[in-house]
C-alpha positions in Angstrom: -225.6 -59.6 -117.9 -228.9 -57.9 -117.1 -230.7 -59.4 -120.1 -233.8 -61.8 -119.4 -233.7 -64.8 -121.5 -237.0 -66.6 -122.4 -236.6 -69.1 -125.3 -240.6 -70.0 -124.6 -241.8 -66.6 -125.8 -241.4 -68.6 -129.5 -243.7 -71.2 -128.8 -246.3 -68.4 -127.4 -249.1 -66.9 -129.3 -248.3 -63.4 -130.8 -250.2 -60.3 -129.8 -251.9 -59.4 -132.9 -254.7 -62.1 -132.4 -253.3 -64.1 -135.2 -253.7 -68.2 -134.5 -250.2 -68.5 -134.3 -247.1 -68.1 -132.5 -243.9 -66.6 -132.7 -242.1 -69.6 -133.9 -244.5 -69.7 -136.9 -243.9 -65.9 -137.6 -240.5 -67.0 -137.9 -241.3 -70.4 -140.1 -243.5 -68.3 -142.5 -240.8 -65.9 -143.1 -237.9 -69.2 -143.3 -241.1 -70.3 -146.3 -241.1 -67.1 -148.2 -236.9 -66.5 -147.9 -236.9 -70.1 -149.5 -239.2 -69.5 -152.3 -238.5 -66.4 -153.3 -234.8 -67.4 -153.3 -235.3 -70.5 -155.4 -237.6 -68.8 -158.0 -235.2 -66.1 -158.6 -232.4 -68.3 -158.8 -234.2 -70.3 -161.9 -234.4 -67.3 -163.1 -230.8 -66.3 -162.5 -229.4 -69.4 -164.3 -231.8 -69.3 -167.5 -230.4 -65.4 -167.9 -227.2 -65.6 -166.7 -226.4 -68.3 -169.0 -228.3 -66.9 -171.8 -226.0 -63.9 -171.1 -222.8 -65.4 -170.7 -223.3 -67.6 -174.0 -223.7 -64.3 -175.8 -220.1 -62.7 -174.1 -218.6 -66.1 -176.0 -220.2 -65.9 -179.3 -217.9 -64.0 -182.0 -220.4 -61.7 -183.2 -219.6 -58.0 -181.3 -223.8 -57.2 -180.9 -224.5 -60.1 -178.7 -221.2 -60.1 -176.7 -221.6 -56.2 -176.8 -225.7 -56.9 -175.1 -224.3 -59.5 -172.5 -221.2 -57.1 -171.6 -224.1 -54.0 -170.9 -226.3 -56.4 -169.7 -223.7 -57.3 -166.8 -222.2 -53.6 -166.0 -225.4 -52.6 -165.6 -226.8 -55.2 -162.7 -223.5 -55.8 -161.4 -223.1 -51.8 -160.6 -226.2 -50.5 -159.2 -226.4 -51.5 -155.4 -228.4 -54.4 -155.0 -230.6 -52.1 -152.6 -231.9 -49.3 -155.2 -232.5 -52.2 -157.4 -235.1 -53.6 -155.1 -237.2 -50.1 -155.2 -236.2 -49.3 -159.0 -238.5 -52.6 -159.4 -241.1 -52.2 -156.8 -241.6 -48.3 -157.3 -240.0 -47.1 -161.0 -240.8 -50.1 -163.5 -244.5 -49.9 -162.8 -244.2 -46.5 -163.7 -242.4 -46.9 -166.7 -244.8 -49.4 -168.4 -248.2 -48.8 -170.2 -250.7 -47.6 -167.9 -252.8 -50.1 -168.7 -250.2 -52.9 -167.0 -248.8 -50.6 -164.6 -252.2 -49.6 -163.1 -253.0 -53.4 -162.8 -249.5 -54.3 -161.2 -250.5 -51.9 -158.4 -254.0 -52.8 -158.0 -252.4 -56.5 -157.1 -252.4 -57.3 -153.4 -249.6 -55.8 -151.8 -247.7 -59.3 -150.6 -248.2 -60.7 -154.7 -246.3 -57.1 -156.0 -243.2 -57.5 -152.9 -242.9 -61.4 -154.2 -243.0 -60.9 -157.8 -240.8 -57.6 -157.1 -238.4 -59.4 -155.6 -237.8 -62.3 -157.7 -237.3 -60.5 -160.7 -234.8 -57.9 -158.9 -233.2 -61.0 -157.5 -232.7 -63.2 -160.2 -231.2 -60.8 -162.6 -229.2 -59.7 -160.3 -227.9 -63.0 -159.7 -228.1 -63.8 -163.5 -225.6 -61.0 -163.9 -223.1 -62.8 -161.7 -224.3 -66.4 -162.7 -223.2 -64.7 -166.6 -219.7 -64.0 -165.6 -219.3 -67.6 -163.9 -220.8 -68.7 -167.3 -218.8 -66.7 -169.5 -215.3 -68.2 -167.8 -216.2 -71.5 -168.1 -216.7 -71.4 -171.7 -213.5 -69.4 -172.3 -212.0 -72.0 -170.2 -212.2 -74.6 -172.6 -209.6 -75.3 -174.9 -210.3 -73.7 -178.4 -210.2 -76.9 -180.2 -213.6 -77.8 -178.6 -215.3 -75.6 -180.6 -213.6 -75.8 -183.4 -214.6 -80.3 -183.8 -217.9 -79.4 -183.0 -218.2 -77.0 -186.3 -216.5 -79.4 -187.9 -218.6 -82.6 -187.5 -221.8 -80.2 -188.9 -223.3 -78.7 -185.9 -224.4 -74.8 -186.0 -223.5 -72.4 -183.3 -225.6 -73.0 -181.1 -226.0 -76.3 -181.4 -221.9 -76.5 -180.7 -223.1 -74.6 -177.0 -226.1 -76.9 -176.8 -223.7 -80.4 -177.5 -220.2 -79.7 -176.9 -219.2 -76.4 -174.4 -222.0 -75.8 -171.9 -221.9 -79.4 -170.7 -218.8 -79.7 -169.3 -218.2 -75.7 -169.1 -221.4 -76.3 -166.4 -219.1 -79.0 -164.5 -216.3 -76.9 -164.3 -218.3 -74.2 -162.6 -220.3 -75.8 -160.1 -217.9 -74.6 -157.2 -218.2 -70.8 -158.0 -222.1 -71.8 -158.8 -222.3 -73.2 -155.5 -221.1 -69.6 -153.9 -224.0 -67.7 -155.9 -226.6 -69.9 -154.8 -225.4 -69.4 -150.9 -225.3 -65.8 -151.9 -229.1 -65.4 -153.4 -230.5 -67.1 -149.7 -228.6 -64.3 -147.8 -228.7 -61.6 -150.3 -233.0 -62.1 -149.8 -232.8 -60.4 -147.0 -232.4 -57.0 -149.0 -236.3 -57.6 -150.1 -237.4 -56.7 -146.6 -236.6 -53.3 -147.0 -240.0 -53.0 -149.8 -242.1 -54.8 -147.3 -241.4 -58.5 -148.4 -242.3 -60.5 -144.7 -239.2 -62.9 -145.3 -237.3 -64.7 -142.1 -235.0 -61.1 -142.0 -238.6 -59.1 -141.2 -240.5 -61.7 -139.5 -237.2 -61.2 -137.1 -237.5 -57.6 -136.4 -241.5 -58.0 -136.3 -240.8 -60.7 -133.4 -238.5 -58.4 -131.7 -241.1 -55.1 -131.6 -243.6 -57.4 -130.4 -241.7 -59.5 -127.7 -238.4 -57.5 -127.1 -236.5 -60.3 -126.8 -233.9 -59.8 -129.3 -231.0 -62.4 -128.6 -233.8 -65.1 -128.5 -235.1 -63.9 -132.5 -231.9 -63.4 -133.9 -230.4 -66.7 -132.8 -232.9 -68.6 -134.1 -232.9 -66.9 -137.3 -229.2 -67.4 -137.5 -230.1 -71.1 -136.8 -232.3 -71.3 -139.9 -230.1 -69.4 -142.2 -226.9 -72.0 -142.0 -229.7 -74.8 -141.9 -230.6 -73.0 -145.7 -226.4 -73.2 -146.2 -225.7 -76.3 -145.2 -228.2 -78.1 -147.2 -227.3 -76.0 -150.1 -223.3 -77.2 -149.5 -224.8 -80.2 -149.3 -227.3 -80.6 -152.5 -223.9 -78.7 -154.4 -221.3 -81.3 -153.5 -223.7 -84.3 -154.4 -224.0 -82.5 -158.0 -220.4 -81.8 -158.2 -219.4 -84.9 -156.9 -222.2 -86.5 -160.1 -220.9 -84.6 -162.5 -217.2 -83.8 -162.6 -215.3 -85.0 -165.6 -211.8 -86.6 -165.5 -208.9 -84.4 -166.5 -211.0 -81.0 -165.4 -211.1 -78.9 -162.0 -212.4 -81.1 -159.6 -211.8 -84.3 -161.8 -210.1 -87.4 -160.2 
């Protein structure tokens, strides 16, 4: 193999005159995959479980808004979502707020781009995950929390969502993987995450193997504390009698 490695070319100073080096091109974009994915995924499970609450509820408006709600982020490619919310939506809104989202610096409209597109497009997923826990209950759960008083919503509030959220910590667990590597999708609107601060170190330096390794490196560091944070939780909150339950 012709190819010359050089592992120090991360700890050298980049081109551009920036005081940094190569490995902090690469620890900025591991920053901004981090944040982005963990603001979008609050987002994700406030909607998503909003949503999926509503594809339970007997009343065929609300189910019918969650059930549009889902076919609509679950079918568009996650791709033309990204530039639908970085280049249509600021079109579509009153001038006066579209004009001032694109006068924003261009880094604030990628993040904030991203984070919404991300996080209900998770929150469509997180629904569905939502939605079959709930229906997973047995019916009678309901049913005893109407009957000691407590409204509809108070009966999701009390009684189903905590344990429907035990049950689904596994598939939960899957999304939240998922939201780390589906990031990477923002770099194609200009977002610098740890995917683009990759290829930026590889037109610089040429050395390819070098930035792609170590960028591997970081994303299963990002899984394998995520397996790890998801077990402890799963491991705090399963109930007896239920999947996962001893």
């Amino acid at each position: 193999m012709s190819y010359h490695w050089n592992w120090g070319i991360l700890f050298s100073p980049v081109s551009t005159g920036e005081p940094t080096t190569y490995l902090g091109w690469l620890i900025s974009g591991l920053w901004v995959t981090v944040t982005v994915s963990l603001a979008a995924w609050v987002i994700a499970l406030i909607v998503g479980s909003f949503f999926g609450v509503l594809r339970t509820v007997p009343n065929k408006w609300a189910s019918g808004a969650g059930t549009v709600y889902v076919a609509v982020f679950r079918n568009i490619p996650l791709i033309v979502q990204f530039f639908i919310w970085y280049l249509v939506i600021p079109e579509l809104l009153p001038p006066s707020l579209g004009n001032w989202f694109k006068q924003l610096p261009p880094n604030v409209q990628f993040f904030s781009s991203s984070i919404l597109c991300l996080g209900l497009f998770t929150g469509a997923r997180v629904c569905e995950q939502v939605r079959s826990g709930i229906n997973a209950l047995p019916r009678g759960q309901r049913a005893a929390g109407l009957a000691v008083g407590f409204t509809q919503w108070q009966t999701y509030r009390y009684v189903l969502l905590p344990v429907a959220f035990r049950i689904i910590v596994p598939p939960l667990t899957s999304e939240f993987l998922n939201i780390f590597k589906n990031s990477a999708v923002a770099s194609t609107i200009g977002l610098l995450d740890l995917s683009a601060q990759a290829r930026q170190l590889v037109d610089y330096t040429a050395q390819a193997y070098e930035s792609f390794i170590a960028v591997t490196l970081a994303y299963v560091l990002i899984n394998l504390v995520v397996m790890g944070l998801m077990r402890w939780i799963e491991a705090r909150t399963r109930l007896p009698g239920y999947i996962g339950g001893k």
